[in-house]
C-alpha positions as a Markdown table, in Angstrom:
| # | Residue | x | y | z |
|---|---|---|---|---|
| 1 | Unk | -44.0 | 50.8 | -87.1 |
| 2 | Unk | -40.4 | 51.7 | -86.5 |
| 3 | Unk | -39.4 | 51.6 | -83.0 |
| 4 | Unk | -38.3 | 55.5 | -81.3 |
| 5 | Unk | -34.8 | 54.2 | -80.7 |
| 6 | Unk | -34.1 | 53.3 | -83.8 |
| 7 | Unk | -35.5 | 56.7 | -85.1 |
| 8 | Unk | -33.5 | 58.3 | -82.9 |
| 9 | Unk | -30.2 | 56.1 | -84.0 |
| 10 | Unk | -30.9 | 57.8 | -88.0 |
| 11 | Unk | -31.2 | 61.4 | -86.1 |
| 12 | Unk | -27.6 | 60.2 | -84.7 |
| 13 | Unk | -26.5 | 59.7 | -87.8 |
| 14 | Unk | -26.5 | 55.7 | -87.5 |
| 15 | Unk | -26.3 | 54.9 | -91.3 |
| 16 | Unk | -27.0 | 51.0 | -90.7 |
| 17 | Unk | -29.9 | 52.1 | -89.1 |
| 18 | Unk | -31.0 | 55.0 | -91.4 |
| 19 | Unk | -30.5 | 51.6 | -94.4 |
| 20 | Unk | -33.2 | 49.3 | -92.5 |
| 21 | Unk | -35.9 | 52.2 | -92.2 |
| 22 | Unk | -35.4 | 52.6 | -95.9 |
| 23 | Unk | -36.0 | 49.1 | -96.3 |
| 24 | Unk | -38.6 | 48.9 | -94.5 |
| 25 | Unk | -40.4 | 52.3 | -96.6 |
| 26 | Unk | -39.7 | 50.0 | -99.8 |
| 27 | Unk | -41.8 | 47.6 | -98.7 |
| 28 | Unk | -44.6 | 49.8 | -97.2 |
| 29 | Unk | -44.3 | 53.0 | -97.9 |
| 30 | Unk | -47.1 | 53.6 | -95.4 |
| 31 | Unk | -44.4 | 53.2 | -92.9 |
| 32 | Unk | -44.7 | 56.0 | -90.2 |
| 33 | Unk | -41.4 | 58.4 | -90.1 |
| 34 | Unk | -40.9 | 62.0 | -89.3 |
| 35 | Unk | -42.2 | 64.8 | -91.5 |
| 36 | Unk | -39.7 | 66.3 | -93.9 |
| 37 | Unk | -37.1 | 69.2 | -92.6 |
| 38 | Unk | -38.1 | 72.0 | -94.5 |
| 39 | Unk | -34.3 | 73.4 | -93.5 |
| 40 | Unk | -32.4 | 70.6 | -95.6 |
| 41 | Unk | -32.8 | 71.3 | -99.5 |
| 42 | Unk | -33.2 | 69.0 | -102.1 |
| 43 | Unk | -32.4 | 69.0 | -105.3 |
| 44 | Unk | -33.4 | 67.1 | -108.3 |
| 45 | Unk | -31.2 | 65.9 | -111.2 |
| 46 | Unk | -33.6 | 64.5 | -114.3 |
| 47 | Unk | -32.8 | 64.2 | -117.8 |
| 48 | Unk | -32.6 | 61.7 | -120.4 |
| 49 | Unk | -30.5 | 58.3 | -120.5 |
| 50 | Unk | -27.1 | 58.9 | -121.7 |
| 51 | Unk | -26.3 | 62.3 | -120.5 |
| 52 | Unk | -24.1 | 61.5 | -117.7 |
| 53 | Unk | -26.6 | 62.0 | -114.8 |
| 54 | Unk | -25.1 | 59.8 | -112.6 |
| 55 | Unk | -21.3 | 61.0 | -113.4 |
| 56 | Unk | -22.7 | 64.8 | -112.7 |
| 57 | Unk | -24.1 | 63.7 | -109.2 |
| 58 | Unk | -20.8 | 62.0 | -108.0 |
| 59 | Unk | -18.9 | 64.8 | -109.3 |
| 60 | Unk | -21.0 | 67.1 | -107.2 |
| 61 | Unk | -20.4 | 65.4 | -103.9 |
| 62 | Unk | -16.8 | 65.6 | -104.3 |
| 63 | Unk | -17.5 | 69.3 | -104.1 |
| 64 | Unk | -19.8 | 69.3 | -101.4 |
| 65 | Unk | -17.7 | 67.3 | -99.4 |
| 66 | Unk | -14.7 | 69.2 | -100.3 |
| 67 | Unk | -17.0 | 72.6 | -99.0 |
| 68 | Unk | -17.6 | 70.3 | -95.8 |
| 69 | Unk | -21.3 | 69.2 | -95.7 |
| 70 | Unk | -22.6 | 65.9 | -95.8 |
| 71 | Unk | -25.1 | 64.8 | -98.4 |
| 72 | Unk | -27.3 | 61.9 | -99.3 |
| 73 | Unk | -28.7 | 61.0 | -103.2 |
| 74 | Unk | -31.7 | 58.9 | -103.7 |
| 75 | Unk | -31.0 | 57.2 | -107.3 |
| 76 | Unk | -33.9 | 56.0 | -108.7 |
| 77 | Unk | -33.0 | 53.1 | -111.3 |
| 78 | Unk | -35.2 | 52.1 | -114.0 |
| 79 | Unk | -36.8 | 48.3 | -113.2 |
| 80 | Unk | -36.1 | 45.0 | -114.4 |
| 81 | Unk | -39.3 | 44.0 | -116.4 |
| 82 | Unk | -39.1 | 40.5 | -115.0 |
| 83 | Unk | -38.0 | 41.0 | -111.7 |
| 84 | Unk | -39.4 | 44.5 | -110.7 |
| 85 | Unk | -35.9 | 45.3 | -109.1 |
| 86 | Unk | -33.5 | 48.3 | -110.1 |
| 87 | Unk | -30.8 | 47.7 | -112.1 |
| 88 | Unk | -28.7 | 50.0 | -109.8 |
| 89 | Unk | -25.8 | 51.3 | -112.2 |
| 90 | Unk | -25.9 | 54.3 | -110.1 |
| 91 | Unk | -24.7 | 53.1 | -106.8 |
| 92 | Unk | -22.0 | 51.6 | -109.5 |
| 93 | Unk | -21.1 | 55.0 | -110.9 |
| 94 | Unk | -20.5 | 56.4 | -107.4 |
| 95 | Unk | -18.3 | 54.2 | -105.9 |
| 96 | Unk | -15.9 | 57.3 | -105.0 |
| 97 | Unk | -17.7 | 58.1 | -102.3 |
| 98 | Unk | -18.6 | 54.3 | -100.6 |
| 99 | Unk | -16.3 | 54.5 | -97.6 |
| 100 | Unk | -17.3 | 58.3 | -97.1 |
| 101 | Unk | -19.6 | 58.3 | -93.7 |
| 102 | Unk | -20.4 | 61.8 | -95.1 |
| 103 | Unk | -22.1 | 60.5 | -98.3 |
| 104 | Unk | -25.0 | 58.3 | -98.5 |
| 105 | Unk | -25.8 | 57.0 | -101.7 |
| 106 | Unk | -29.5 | 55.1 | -102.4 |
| 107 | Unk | -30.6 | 53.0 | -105.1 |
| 108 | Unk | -34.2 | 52.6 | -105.8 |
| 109 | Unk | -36.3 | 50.8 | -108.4 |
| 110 | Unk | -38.9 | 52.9 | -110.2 |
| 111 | Unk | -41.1 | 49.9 | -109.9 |
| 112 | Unk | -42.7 | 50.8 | -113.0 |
| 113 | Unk | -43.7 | 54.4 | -111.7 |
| 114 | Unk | -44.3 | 56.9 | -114.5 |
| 115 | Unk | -43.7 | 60.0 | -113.0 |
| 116 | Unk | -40.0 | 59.2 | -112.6 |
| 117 | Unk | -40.1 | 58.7 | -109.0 |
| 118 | Unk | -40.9 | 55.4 | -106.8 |
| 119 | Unk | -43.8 | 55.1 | -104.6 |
| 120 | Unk | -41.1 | 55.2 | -101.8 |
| 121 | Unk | -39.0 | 58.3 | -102.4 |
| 122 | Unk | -40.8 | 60.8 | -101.4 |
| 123 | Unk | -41.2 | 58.9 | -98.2 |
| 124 | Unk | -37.0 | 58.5 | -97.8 |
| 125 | Unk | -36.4 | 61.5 | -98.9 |
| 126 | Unk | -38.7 | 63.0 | -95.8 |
| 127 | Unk | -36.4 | 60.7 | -93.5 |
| 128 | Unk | -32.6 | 61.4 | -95.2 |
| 129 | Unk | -33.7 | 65.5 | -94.4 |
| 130 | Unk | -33.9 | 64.4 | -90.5 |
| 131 | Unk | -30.3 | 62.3 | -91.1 |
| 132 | Unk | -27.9 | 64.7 | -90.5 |
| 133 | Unk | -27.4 | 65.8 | -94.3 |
| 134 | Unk | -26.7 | 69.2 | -95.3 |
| 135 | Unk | -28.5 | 68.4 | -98.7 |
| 136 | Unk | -30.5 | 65.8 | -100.4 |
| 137 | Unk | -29.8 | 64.8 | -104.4 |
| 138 | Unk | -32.7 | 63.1 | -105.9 |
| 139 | Unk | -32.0 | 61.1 | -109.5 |
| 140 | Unk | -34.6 | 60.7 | -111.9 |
| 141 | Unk | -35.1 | 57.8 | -114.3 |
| 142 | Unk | -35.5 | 60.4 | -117.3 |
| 143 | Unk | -37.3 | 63.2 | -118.1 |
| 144 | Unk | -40.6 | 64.2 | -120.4 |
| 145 | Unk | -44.2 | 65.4 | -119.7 |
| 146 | Unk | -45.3 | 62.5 | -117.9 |
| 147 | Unk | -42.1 | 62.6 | -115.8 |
| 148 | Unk | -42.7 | 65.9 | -113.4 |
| 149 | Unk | -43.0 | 64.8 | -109.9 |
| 150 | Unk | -39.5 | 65.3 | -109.0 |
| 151 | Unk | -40.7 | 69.1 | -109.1 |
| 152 | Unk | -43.3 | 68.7 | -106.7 |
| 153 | Unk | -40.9 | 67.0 | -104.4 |
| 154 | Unk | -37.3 | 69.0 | -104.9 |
| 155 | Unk | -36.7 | 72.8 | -103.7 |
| 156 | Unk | -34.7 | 73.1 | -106.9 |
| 157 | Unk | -34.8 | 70.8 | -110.5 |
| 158 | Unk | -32.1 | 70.5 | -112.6 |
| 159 | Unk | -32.4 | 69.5 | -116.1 |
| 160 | Unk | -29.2 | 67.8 | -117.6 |
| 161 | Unk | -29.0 | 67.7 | -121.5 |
| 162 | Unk | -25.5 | 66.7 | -123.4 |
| 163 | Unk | -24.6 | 67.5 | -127.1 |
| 164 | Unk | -26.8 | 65.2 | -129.5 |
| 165 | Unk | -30.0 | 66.2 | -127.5 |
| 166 | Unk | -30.6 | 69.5 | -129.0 |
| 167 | Unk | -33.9 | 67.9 | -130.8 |
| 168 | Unk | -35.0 | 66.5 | -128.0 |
| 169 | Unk | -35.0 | 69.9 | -126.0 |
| 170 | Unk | -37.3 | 71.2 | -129.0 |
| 171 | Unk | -39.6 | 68.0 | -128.8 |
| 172 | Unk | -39.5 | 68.1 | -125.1 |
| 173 | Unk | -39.8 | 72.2 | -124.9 |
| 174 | Unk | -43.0 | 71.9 | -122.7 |
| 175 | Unk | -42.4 | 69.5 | -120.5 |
| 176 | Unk | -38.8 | 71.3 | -120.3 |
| 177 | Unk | -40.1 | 74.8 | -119.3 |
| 178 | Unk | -42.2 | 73.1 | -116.7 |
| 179 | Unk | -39.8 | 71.2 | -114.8 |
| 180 | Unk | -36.6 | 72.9 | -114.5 |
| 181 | Unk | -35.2 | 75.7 | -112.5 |
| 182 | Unk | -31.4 | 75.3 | -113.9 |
| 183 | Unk | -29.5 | 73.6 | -116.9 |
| 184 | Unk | -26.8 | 72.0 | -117.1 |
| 185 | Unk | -25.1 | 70.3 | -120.6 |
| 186 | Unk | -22.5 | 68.2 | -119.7 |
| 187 | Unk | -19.9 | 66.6 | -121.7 |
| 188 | Unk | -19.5 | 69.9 | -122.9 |
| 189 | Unk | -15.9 | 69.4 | -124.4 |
| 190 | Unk | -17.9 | 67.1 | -127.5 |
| 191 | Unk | -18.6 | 67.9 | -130.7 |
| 192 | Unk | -22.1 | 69.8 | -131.2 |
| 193 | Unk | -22.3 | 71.7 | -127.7 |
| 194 | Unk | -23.0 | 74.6 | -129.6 |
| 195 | Unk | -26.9 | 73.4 | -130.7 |
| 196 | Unk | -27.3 | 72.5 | -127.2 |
| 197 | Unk | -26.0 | 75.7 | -125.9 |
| 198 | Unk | -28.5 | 77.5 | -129.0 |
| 199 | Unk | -31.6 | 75.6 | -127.8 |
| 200 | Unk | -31.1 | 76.4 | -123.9 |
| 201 | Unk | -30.6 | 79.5 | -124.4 |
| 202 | Unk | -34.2 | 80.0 | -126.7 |
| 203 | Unk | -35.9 | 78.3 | -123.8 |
| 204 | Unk | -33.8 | 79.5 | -120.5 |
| 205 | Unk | -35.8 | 82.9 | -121.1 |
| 206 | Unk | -38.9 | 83.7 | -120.4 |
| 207 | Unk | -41.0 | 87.4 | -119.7 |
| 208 | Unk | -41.4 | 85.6 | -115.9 |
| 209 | Unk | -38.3 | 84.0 | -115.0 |
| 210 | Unk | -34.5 | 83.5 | -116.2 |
| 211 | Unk | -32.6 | 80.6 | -115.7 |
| 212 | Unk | -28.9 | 79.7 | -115.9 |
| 213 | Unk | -27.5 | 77.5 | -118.7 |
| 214 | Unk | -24.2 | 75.7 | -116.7 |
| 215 | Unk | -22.0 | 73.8 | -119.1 |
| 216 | Unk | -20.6 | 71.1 | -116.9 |
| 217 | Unk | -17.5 | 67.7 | -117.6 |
| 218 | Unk | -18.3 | 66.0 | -115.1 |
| 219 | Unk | -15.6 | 63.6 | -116.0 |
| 220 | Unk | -12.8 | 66.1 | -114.7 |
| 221 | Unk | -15.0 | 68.6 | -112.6 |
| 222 | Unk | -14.9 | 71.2 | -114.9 |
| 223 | Unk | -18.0 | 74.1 | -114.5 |
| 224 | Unk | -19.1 | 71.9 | -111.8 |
| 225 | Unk | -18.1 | 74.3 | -109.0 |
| 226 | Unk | -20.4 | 76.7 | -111.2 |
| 227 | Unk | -23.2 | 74.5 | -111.2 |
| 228 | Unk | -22.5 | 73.8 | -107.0 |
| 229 | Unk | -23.0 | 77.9 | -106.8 |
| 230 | Unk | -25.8 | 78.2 | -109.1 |
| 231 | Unk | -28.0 | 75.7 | -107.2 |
| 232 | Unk | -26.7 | 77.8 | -103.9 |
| 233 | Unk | -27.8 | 80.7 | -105.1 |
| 234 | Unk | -31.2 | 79.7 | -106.5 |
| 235 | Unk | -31.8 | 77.8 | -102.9 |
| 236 | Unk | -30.9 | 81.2 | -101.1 |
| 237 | Unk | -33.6 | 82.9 | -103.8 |
């Protein structure tokens, strides 16, 4: 049970005290908290290892903070085998933003979850929507059939290839369709973008919907912006 005033201290945006109810949800995730704010969106990031996941996230908050809203990300790491604790390279990979009281970043173990979520995310990402955050990034561990929770959970998915993964998409074309609402290929300055781009493109279409294909560096912000508006717009839709 998590006492009112301290409750009403992560409303206040007290971020020492919005990090010890999280800790508290990661070891019971039965913990009582308030119901998710339907008003704050969040959106998910999945995609495989390697594409630059974590790069794309940090290169968004920049932007977001630059626009002037807060934001928070829940990272989920993959787990030791041995230990069951997250690796937490992403917390590494956004260390441009650890003295930002606008920014809170989260690290959380998978704990050998299959859907690509923790037992305890859901639950923190219901209490970073009643933090004071004008949106709420959710990173998944990777992407594939087994791996769709994050769409049950986000308001809008993103799925982030990078040249090198055009097979994949083709392998993955199910599970693909099913999860996200945008793409994004970043480290689109390499070699074989094009096959990426190809691929995307066959899939981005359907008879019910069309979605947008956003080429993205995150390394030096380029098309990020566009990818900032594109989730805007489909939140709006």
């Amino acid at each position: 049970m998590i006492a009112p005033e301290i409750l009403d201290a992560v409303r206040a945006g007290d971020r020492r005290a919005l990090a010890r109810v999280i800790t508290a949800i990661e070891e019971d995730p039965s913990t009582t908290i308030p119901e998710r704010d339907p008003a704050v969106p969040i959106v998910g990031i999945t995609g495989p290892p390697g594409v630059g996941k974590s790069s794309l996230v940090s290169s968004l908050l920049t932007l977001i903070r630059k626009r002037g809203s807060q934001a928070a990300v829940v990272a989920v790491d993959p787990s030791s085998p041995i230990t069951g604790g997250a690796l937490l390279g992403d917390r590494i990979r956004m260390q441009d933003h650890v003295d930002d009281p606008g920014v809170f970043v989260r690290s959380m173990a998978s704990r050998g979850h299959l859907g690509g979520l923790s037992a305890a995310t859901v639950r923190t990402v219901d209490l970073l929507t009643n933090a004071g955050f004008d949106m709420v990034l959710v990173e998944t561990v990777g992407v594939g059939q087994s791996e769709v929770e994050v769409m049950h959970l986000a308001d809008v998915v993103v799925l982030v290839v990078a040249p090198g993964f055009g097979d994949q998409i083709q392998a993955d074309k199910a599970g693909i369709v099913e999860i996200a609402d945008v793409f994004a290929i970043n480290k689109a300055d390499r070699d074989g973008v094009e096959m990426v781009r190809r691929a995307l493109h066959e899939i981005a279409s359907t008879p019910s919907r069309t979605r947008a294909v956003v080429e993205t560096v995150a390394t030096s912000g380029s098309g990020v912006e566009d990818l900032l508006d594109t989730l805007e717009t489909e939140l709006e839709s």
